[in-house]
Wavefront OBJ file of the C-alpha trace (Angstrom):
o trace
v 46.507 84.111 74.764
v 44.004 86.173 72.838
v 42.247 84.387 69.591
v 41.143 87.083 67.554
v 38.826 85.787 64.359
v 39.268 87.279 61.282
v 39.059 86.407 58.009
v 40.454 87.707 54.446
v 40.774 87.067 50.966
v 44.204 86.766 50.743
v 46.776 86.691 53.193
v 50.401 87.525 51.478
v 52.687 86.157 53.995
v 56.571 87.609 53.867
v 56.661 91.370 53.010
v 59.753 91.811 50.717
v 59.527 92.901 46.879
v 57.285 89.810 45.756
v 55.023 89.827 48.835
v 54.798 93.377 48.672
v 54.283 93.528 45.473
v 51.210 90.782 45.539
v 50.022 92.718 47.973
v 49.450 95.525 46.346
v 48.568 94.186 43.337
v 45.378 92.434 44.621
v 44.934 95.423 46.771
v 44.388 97.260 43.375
v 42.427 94.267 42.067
v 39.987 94.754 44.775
v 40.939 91.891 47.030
v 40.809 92.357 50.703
v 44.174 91.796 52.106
v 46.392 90.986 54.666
v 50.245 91.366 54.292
v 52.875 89.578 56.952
v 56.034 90.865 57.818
v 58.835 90.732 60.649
v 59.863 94.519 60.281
v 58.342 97.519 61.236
v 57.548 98.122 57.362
v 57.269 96.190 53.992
v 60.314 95.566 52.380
v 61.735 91.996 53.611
v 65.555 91.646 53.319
v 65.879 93.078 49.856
v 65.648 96.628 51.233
v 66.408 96.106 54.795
v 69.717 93.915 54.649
v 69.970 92.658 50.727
v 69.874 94.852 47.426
v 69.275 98.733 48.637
v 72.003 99.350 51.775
v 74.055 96.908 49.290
v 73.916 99.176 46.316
v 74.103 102.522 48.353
v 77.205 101.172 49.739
v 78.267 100.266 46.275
v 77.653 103.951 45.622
v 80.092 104.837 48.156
v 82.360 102.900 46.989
v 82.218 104.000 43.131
v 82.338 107.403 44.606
v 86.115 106.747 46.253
v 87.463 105.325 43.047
v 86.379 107.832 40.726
v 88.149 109.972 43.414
v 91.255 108.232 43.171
v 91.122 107.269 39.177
v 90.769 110.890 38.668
v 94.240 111.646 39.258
v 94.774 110.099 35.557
v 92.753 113.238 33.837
v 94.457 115.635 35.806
v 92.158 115.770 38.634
v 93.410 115.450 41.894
v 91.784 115.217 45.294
v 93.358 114.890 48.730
v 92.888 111.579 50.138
v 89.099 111.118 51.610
v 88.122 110.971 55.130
v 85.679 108.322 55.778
v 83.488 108.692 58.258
v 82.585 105.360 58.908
v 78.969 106.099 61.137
v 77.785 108.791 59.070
v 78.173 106.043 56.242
v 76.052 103.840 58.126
v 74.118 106.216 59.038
v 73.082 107.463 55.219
v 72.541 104.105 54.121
v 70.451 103.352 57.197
v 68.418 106.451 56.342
v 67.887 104.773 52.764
v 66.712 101.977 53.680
v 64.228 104.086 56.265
v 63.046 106.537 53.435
v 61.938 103.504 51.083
v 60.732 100.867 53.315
v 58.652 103.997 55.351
v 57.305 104.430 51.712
v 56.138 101.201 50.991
v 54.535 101.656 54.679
v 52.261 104.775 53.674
v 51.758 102.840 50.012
v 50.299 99.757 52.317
v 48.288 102.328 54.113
v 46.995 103.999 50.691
v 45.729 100.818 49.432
v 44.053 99.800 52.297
v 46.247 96.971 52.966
v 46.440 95.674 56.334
v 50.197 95.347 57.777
v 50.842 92.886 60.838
v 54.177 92.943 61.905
v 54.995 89.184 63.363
v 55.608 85.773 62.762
v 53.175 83.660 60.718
v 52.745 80.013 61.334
v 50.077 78.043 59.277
v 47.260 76.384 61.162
v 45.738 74.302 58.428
v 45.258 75.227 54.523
v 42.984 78.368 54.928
v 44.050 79.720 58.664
v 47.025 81.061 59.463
v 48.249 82.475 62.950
v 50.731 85.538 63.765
v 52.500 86.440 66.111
v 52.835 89.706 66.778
v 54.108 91.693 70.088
v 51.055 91.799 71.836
v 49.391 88.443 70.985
v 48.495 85.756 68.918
v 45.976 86.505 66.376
v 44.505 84.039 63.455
v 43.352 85.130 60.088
v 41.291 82.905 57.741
v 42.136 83.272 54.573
v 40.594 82.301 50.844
v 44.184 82.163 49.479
v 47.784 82.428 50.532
v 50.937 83.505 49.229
v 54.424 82.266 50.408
v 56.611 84.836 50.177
v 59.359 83.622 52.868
v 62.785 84.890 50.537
v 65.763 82.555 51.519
v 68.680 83.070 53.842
v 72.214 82.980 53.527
v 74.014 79.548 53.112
v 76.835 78.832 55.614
v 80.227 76.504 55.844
v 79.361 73.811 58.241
v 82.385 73.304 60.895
v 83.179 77.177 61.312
v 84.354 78.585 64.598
v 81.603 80.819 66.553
v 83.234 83.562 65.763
v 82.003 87.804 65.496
v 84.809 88.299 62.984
v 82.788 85.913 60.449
v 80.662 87.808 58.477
v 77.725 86.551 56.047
v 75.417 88.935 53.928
v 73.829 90.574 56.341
v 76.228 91.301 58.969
v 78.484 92.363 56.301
v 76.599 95.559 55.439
v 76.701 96.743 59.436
v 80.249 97.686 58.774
v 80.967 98.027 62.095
v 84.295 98.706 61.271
v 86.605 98.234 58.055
v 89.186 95.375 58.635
v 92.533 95.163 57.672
v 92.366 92.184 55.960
v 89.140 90.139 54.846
v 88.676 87.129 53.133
v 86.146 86.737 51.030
v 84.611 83.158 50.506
v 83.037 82.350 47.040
v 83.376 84.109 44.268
v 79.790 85.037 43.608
v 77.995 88.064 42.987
v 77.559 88.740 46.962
v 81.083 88.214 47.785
v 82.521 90.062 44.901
v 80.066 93.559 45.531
v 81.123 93.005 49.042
v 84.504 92.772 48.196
v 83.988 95.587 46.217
v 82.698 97.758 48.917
v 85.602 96.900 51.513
v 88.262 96.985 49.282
v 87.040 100.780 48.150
v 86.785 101.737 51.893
v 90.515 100.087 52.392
v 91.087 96.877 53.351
v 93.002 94.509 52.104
v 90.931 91.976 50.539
v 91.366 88.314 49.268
v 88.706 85.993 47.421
v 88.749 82.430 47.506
v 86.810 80.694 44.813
v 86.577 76.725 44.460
v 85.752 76.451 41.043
v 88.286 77.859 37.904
v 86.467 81.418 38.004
v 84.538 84.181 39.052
v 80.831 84.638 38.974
v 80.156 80.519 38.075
v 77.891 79.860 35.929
v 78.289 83.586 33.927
v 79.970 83.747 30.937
v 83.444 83.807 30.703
v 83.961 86.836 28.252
v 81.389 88.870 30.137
v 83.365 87.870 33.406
v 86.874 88.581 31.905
v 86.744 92.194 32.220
v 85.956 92.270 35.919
v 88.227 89.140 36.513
v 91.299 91.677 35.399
v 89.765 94.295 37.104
v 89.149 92.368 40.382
v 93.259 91.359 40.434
v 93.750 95.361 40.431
v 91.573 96.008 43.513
v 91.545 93.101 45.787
v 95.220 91.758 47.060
v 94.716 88.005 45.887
v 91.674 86.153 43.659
v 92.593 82.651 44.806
v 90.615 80.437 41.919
v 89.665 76.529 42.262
v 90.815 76.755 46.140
v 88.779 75.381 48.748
v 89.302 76.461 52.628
v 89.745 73.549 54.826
v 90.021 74.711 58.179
v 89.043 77.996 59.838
v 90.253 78.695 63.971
v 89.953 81.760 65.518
v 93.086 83.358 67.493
v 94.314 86.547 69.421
v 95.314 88.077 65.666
v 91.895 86.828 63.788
v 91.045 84.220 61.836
v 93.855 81.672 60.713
v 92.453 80.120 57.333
v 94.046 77.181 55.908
v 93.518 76.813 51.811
v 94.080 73.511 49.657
v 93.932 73.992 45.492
v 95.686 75.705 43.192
v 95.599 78.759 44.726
v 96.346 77.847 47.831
v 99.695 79.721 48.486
v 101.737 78.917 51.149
v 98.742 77.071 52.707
v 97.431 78.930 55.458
v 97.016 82.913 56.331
v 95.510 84.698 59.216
v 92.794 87.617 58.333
v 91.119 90.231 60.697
v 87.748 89.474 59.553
v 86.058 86.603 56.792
v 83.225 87.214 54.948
v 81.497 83.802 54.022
v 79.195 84.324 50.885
v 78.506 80.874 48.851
v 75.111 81.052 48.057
v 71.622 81.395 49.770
v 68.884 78.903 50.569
v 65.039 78.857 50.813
v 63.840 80.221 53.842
v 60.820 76.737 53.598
v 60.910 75.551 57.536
v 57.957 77.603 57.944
v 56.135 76.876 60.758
v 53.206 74.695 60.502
v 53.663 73.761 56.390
v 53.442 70.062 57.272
v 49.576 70.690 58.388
v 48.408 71.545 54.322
v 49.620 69.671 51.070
v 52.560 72.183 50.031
v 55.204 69.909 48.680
v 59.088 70.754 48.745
v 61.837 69.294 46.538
v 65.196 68.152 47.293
v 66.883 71.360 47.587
v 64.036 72.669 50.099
v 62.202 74.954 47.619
v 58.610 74.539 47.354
v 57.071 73.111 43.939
v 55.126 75.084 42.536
v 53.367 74.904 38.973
v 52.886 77.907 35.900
v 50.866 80.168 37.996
v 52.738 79.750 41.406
v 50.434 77.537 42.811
v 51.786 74.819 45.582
v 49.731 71.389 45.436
v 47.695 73.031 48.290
v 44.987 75.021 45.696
v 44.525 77.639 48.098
v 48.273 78.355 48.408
v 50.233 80.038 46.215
v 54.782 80.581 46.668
v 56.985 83.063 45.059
v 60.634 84.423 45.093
v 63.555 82.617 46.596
v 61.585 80.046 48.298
v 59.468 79.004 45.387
v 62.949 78.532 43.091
v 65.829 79.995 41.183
v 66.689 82.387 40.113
v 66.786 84.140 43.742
v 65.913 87.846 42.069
v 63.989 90.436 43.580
v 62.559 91.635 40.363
v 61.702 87.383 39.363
v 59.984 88.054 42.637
v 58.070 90.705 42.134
v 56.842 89.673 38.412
v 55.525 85.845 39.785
v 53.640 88.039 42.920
v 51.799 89.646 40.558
v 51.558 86.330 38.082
v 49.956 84.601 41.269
v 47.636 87.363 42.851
v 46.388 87.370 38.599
v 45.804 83.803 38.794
v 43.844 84.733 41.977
v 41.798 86.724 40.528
v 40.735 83.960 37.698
v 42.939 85.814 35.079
v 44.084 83.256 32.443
v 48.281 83.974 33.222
v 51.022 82.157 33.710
v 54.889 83.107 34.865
v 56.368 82.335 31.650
v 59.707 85.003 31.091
v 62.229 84.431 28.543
v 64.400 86.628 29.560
v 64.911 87.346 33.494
v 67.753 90.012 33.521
v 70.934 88.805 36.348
v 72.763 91.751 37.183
v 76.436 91.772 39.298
v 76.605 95.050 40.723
v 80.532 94.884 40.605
v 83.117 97.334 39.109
v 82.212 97.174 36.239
v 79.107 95.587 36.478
v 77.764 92.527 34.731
v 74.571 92.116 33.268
v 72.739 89.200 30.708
v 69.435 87.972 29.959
v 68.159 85.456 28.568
v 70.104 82.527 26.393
v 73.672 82.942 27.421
v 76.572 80.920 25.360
v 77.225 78.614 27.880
v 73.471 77.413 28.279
v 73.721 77.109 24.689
v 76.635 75.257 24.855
v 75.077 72.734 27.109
v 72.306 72.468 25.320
v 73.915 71.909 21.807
v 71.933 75.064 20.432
v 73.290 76.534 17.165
v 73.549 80.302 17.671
v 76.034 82.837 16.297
v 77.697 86.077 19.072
v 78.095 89.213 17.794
v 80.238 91.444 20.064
v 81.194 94.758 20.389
v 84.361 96.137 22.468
v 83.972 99.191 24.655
v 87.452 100.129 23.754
v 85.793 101.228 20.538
v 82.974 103.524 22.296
v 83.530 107.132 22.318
v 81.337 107.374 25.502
v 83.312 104.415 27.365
v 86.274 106.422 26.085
v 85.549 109.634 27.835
v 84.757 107.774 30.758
v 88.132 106.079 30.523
v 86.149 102.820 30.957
v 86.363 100.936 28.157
v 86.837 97.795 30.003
v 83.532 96.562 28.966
v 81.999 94.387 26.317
v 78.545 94.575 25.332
v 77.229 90.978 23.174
v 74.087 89.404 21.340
v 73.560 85.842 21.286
v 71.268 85.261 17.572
v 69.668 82.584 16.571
v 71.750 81.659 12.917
v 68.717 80.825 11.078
v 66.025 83.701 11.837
v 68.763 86.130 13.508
v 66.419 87.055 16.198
v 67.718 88.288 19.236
v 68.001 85.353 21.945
v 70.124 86.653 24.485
v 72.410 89.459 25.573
v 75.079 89.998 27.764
v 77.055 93.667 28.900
v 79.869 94.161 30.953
v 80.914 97.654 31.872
v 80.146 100.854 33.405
v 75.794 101.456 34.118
v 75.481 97.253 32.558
v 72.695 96.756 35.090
v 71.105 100.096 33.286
v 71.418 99.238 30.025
v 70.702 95.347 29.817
v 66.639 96.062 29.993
v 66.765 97.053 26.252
v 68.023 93.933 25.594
v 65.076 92.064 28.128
v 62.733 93.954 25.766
v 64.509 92.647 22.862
v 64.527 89.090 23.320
v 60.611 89.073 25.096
v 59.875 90.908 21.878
v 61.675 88.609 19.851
v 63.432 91.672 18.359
v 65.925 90.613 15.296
v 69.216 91.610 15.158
v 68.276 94.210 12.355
v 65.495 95.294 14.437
v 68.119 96.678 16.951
v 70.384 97.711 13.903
v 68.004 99.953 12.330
v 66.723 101.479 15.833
v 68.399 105.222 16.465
v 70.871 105.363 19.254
v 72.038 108.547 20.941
v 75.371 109.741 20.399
v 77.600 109.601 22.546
v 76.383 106.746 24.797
v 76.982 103.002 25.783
v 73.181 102.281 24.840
v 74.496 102.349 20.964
v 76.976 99.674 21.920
v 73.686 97.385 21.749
v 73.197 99.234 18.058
v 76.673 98.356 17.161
v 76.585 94.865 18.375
v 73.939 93.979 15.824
v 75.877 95.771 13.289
v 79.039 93.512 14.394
v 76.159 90.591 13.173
v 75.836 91.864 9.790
v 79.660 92.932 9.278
v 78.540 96.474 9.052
v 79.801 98.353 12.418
v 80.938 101.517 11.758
v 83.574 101.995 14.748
v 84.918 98.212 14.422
v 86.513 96.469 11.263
v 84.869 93.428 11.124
v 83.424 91.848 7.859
v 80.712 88.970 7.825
v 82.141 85.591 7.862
v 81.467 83.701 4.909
l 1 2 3 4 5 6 7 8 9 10 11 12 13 14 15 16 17 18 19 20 21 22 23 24 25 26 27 28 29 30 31 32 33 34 35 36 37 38 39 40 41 42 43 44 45 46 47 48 49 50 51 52 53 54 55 56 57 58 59 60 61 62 63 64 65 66 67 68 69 70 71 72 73 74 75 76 77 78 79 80 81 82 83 84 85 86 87 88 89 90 91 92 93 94 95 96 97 98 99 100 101 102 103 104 105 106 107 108 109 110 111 112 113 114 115 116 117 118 119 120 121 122 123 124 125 126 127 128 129 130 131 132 133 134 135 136 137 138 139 140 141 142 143 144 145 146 147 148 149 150 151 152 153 154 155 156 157 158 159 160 161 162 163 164 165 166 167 168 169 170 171 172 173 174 175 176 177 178 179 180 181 182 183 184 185 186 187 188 189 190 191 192 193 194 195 196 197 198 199 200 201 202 203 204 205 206 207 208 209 210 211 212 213 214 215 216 217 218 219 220 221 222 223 224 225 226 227 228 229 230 231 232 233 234 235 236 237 238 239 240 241 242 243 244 245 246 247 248 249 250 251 252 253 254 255 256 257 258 259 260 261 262 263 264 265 266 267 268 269 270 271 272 273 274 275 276 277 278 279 280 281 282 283 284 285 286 287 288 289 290 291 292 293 294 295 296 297 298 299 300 301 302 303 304 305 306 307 308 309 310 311 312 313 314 315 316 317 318 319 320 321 322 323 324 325 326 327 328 329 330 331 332 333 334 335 336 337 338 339 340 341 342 343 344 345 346 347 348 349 350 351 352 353 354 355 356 357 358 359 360 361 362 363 364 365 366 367 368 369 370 371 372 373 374 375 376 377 378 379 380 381 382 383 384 385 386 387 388 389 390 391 392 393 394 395 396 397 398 399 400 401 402 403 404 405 406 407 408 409 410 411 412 413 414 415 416 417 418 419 420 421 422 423 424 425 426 427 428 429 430 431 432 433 434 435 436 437 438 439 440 441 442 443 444 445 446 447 448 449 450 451 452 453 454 455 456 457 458 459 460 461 462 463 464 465 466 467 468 469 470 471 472 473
């Protein structure tokens, strides 16, 4: 076994979009760094198996039903061929053209890549393996950057037709039927995906609605869109037992949904959740402390109760967001550095990359709800947008939550055609602690869905000019 000494300033250990992005980061600060991953490039399961062959599949998908939607302006196309390799293929070739990017970007800052497995020796060493040996790195700091993994059902049959969020996006081939456990953001875009390429798919959700925790007027819109494209949305249902048999997978439901009790489905696609990927080798030999839920504790400016070691991303906490990633990377390589920061965001933007999407940030109605904050909604239809119009999408909603008193801008919420696009003005707005006449009396572009932000805060003062709807009191 060869035990090659070396040491470095920081070793950034897990190479998705917050390791990467520490990385580079202290890279840029000067630092002399190492960066860990499993693949042959940066980019951790975010590009490789998470958010980028996700979304270019989602592409795909958009594509076919603006193809087949069309027909309604007069538009029509022959039904499309779908060539299901060359679609893997393409979104395989994304994923290559990015994370070989980040590659040459690792190169170009000097960064040093090892591709392997990192266990931790004590609190400053750390040991790799890679494909040709063992090799240990002593480090002055650390970052844990280990992302989570997805969550699965215990007492499910070994089984190739289950599919979880990774082995989803292989499409290896597109079933007939597919059930889609949990109505989250991962098994709706999923859904999404399949049902555009043609199956037949079903959604089994054990609480009252889609996307939990979102809410409910934001959801609404994709709810009714959802029981257009998928055969059945089968709400506060619960799946009790799962065997495998020559035709697939016979599922048996229990709830309200649950009808007739049992169904059999060519392929299931289990999606309820993800958790931290913590049981990292060798964390039991420093002071890094986990909590209940396996995520490690962390304080302002990402540091573990090891001072040397730093976590971000999934494993350091919710929300599990690339971008959240990214941002506390570069809030802990800062703290590095002896910068006075801390990872303080009052607004980190959640977007559902559905049909239409959904998008909010910061103080939604139902944490104000829970919290017993006063605040007062202002909300603005798409049906009354001229650009939703002439998309013939005006199944979207776009909302401001305001605080009553100072009517500054606390959160907002969009649903509808380009939401994940559009909800960053509103980020800005609340970390700016914009005021609802702020974004009033700021010039949107006409025709767009960026004014329905404008309009929203016009909604507030009873002013909109493409809604009738007069100030309370």
């Amino acid at each position: 076994m060869a035990d090659e000494a070396n040491t470095t300033q920081l070793v950034v250990i897990g190479a998705g979009p917050g390791g990467y992005a520490a990385a580079f980061l202290a890279a840029d600060l000067g630092m002399r760094v190492a960066l860990v991953g499993e693949e042959e490039n940066p980019g951790g399961v975010c590009l490789y198996r998470g958010c980028i062959p996700s979304k270019a599949l989602l592409h795909a998908a958009r594509v076919l039903t603006e193809a087949r939607e069309a027909a309604h302006w007069g538009i029509e196309f022959q039904p499309p061929k779908i060539d299901i390799d060359k679609l893997r293929a393409w979104k395989t070739d994304v994923v290559g053209k990015l994370t070989g990017g980040l590659g040459q970007i690792s190169k170009q800052r000097h960064v040093e890549y090892i591709r392997g497995r990192a266990s931790l020796v004590d609190a400053n060493t750390v040991s790799v393996e890679t494909a040709k040996a063992e090799r240990k790195l002593r480090f002055e700091h650390a970052i844990l950057a280990t992302g989570s993994l997805p969550a699965m059902l215990p007492g499910l049959p070994q089984s190739e037709r289950i599919l979880d969020s990774t082995s989803a996006l292989e499409i290896t081939n597109v079933p007939k039927t597919l059930l889609v456990i949990g109505g989250g953001y991962i098994g709706l875009e999923m859904g999404t995906v399949y049902a555009a390429l043609g199956s037949e798919v079903s959604v089994v959700e054990m609480l009252d609605g889609l996307l939990p925790g979102a809410d409910r007027d934001l959801v609404a819109p994709l709810a009714k869109r959802v029981e257009k494209i998928f055969k059945k949305a089968m709400l506060s249902t619960k799946v009790t037992e799962m065997k495998e048999e020559k035709e697939g997978l016979r599922v048996k439901f229990e709830g309200a949904g649950a009808e007739g009790g049992e169904q059999v489905y060519e392929k299931v696609l289990v999606s309820v959740g993800r958790k931290p990927n913590s049981a990292i080798a060798g964390l039991e030999n420093t002071r890094v402390r986990k909590d209940a839920k396996g995520f490690i504790e962390i304080d302002a400016q990402r540091r573990t109760a090891e001072p040397a070691i730093y976590a971000i991303g999934d494993v350091a906490g919710e929300p599990l967001l690339a971008h959240k990633a990214s941002h506390e990377g570069r809030t802990a390589v800062e703290a590095i550095a002896g910068h006075k920061v801390a990872f303080e965001p009052r607004a980190i933007p959640a977007v559902v990359f559905t049909d239409p999407e959904v998008a909010w940030c910061g103080l939604t109605e139902t944490q104000a709800a829970k919290e017993n904050r006063p605040i007062k909604v202002a909300r603005f239809p798409w049906g009354a947008s001229g650009r939703a119009t002439t998309l013939d999408r005006n199944d979207g909603v776009t909302k401001l939550v305001l605080d009553p008193e100072t009517e500054r801008v606390l959160g907002v919420g969009i649903t509808g055609v380009g939401a994940g696009e559009l909800i960053a003005e509103g980020v800005l707005a609340v970390e700016m602690a914009a005021l609802a006449s702020d974004v009033a009396l700021s010039i949107h572009p006409h025709p767009t869905l960026s004014e329905t932000l404008m309009e929203a805060a016009e909604v507030f003062f009873g002013t909109a000019t493409d809604i009738y709807r007069p100030k309370k009191g």
